[in-house]
C-alpha positions in Angstrom: 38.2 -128.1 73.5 38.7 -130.5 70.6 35.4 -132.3 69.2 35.3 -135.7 68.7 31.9 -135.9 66.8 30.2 -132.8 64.4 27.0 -132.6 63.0 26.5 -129.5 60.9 22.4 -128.5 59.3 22.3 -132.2 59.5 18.8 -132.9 57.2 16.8 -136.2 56.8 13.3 -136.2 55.0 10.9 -139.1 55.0 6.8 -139.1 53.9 5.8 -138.4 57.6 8.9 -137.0 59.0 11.9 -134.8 58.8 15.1 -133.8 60.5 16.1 -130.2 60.3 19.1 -129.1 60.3 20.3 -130.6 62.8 23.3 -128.9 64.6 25.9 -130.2 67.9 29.0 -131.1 69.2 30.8 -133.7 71.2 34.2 -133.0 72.7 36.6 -135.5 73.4 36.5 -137.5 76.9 32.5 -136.2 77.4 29.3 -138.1 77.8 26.6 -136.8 76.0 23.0 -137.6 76.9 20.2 -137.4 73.9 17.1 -137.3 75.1 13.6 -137.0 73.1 10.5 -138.3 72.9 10.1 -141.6 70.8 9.7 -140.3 67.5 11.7 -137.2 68.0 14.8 -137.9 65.7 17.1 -139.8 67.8 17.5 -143.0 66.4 17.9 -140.9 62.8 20.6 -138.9 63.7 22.4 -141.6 64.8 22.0 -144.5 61.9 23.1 -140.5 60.4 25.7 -140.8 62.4 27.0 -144.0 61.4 26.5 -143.9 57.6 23.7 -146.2 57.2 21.4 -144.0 56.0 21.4 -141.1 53.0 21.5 -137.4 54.3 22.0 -133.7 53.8 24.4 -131.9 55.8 28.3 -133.0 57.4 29.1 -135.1 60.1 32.6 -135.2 61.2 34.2 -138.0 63.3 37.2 -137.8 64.5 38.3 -134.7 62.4 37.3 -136.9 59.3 34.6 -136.5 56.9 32.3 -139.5 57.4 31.4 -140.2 54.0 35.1 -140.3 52.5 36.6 -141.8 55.6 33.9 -144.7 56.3 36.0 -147.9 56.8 38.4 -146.2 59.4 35.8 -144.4 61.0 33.9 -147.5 61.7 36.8 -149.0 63.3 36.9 -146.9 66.0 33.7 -146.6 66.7 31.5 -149.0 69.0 27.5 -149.0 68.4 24.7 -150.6 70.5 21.3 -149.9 68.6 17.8 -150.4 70.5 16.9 -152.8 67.8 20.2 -154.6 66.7 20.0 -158.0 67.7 23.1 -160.8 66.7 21.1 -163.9 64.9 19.9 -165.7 67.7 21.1 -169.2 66.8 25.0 -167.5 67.2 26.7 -167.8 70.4 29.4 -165.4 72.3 31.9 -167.8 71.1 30.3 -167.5 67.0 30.4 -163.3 67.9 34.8 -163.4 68.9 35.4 -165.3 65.8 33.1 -163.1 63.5 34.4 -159.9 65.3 37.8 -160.8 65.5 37.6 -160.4 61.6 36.0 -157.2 61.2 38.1 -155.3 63.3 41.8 -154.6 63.2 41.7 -154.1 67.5 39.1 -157.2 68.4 40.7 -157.9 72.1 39.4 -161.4 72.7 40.4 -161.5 76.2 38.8 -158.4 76.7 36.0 -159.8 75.3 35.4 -163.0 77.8 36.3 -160.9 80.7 33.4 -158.9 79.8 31.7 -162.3 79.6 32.6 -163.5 82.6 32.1 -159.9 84.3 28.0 -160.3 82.9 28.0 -164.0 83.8 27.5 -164.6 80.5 28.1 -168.7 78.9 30.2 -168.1 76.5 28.9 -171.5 74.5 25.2 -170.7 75.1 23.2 -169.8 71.8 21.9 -166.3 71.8 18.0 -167.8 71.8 18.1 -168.7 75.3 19.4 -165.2 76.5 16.9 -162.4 78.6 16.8 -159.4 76.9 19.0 -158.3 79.2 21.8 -160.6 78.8 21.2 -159.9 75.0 22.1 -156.0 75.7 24.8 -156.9 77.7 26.7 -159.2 75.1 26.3 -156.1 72.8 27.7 -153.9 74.9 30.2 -156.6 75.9 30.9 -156.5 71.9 31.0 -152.9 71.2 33.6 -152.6 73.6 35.9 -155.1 73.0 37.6 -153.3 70.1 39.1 -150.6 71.9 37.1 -147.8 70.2 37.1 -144.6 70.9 34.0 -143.2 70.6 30.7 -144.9 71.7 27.0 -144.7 69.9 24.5 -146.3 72.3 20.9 -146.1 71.4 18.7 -147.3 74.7 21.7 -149.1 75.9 20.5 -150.0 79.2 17.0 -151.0 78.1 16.2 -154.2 79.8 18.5 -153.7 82.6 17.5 -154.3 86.0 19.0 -151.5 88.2 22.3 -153.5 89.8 23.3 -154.7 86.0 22.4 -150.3 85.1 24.9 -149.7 88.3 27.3 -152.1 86.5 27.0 -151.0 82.8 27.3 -147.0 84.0 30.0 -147.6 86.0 31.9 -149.4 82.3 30.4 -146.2 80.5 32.2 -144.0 83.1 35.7 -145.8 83.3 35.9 -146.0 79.4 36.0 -141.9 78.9 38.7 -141.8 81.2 41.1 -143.2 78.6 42.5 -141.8 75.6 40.2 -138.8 75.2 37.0 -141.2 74.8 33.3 -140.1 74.2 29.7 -141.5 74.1 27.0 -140.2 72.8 24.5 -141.9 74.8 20.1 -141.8 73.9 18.3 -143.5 76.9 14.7 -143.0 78.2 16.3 -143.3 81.5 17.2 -139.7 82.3 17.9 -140.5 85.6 21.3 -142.3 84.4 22.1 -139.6 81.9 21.7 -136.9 85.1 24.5 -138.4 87.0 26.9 -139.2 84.4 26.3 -137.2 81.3 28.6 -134.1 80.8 26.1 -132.9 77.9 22.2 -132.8 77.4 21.1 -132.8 73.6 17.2 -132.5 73.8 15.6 -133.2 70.2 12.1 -132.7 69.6 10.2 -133.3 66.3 13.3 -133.6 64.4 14.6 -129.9 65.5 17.3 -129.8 68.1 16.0 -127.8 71.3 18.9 -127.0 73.4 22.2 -128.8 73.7 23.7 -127.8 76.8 26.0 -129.2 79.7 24.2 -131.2 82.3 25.2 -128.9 85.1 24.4 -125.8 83.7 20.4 -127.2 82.5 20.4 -128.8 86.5 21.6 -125.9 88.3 20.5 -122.8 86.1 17.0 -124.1 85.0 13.8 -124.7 87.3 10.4 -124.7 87.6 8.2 -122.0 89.6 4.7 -123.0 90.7 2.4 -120.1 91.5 -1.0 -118.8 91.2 -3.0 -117.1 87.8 -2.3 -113.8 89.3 1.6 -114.2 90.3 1.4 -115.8 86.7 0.4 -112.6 85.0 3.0 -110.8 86.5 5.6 -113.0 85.0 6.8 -110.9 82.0 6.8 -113.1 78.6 10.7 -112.9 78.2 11.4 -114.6 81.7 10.4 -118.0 80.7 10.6 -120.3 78.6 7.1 -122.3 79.0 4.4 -122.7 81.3 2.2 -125.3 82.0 -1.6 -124.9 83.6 -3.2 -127.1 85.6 -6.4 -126.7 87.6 -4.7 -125.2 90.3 -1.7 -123.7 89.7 0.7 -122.6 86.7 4.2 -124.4 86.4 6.7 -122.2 84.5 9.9 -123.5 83.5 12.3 -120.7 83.7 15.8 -120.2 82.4 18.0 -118.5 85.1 17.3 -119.3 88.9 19.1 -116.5 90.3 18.2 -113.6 87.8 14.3 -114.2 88.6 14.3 -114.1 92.2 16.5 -111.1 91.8 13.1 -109.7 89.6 10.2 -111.3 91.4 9.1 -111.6 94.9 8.9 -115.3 94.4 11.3 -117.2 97.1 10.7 -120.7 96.5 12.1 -122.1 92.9 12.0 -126.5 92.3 15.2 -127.7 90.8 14.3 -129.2 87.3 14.8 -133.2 86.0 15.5 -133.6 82.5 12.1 -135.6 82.7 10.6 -132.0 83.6 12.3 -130.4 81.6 10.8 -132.6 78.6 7.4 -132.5 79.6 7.4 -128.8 79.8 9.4 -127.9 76.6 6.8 -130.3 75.0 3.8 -129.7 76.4 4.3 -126.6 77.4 2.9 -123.6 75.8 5.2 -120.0 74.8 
């Protein structure tokens, strides 16, 4: 399968935090959900991703080396950042003219259908936008330039669920053109459940697992027993375990190999909100 996006030993250092070498793959026409705590790296690797920031390591887009190929990367690439506002006195119509000179594919009508599709005023100044309606226009904007690969970071923060329903659905008709992508970071890992492909889980600026969604949801899960079914749990048939006053939790890695080994029948399917709470707080 042919990647669209990688990262190889992908290394950032700052005074109070570090990536290390950070290592994954996205194939063409896949959703990828990355998913970490706040803090974790996510936000790094992508302003990594996108050039904006010095690092160690490659990154490969589109087959091209990012730091020689920079202007025709970017042209094909769509971005919505958690923190990337447009200046506020600007409205939709100030954001077609400036885009439609940055990029060679700007599709104006594409554009104010998206507009219209967000019930977004075209001639209304940013200022008087929810925060909402503010993520919407950027996602309104990072679409409308036919790219073919899409960097989201918290893209449907501020969203109530019918505009999420709305936004996924976009997400989810754009990969099924032209071998499209996304690489997709949301707190929301219910979203990422039913539409990513892939599940990238950082964690302290190490990469924990990067697996597909269906093998993490249907392999993985959680046992909850006693201290004494506990010790009979041999070290190499879990990953972590979590105590609380009355019982253990004990993510495991393979559903069907374990009961095969232990006389315990009933095994919880795992949530990628689980899953992060145990790999986090968990202990080896």
């Amino acid at each position: 399968m042919e990647n669209i996006l990688e990262i190889k030993n992908l290394c950032k250092k700052y005074d109070n935090f570090e990536l290390k070498n950070i290592t994954f793959d996205l194939p063409k026409g896949m959703i990828m959900g990355f998913i970490g705590e706040n803090g974790a790296g996510k936000t790094t690797t992508i302003k990594a991703i996108l050039d904006i920031i010095k690092y160690n390591g490659e990154i490969k887009i589109f087959g091209l080396d990012n730091h020689k190929n920079d202007k025709k990367i970017k042209e094909d690439i769509g971005v919505v950042l958690d923190d990337m506002f447009f200046p506020e006195i600007l409205t939709p119509n100030d954001i077609n003219d400036t885009m439609k000179g940055i990029y060679e594919n700007w599709d104006s009508k594409m554009f104010y259908d998206y507009l219209n599709e967000f019930s977004l005023l075209p001639n209304k100044q940013i200022k008087t936008f929810s925060k909402g309606m503010r993520k919407k226009l950027e996602i309104a904007s990072a679409l409308s330039h036919h790219p073919k690969l899409l960097i989201l970071d918290e893209p449907t923060s501020g969203l109530d669920p019918v505009a999420r329903s709305e936004v996924i659905q976009i997400f989810q008709s754009f990969i099924e053109k032209d071998d499209c992508s996304i690489l997709l970071s949301s707190h929301i890992t219910t979203d990422l459940e039913h539409i990513a492909d892939y599940i990238t889980f950082i964690n302290n600026g190490e990469i924990v697992l990067s697996k597909t969604t269906s093998e993490l949801l249907d392999k993985y899960g959680i046992v909850k027993c006693s201290e004494s079914e506990f010790k009979k749990i041999d070290k190499k048939d879990y990953i972590k375990y979590k105590k609380s006053k009355y019982e253990y939790e004990v993510l495991i890695e393979n559903k069907k190999d374990f009961k095969s080994k232990y006389n315990i029948s009933i095994i919880d399917k795992i949530t990628l909100d689980d899953l992060m709470v145990l790999m986090i707080k968990g202990v080896e």
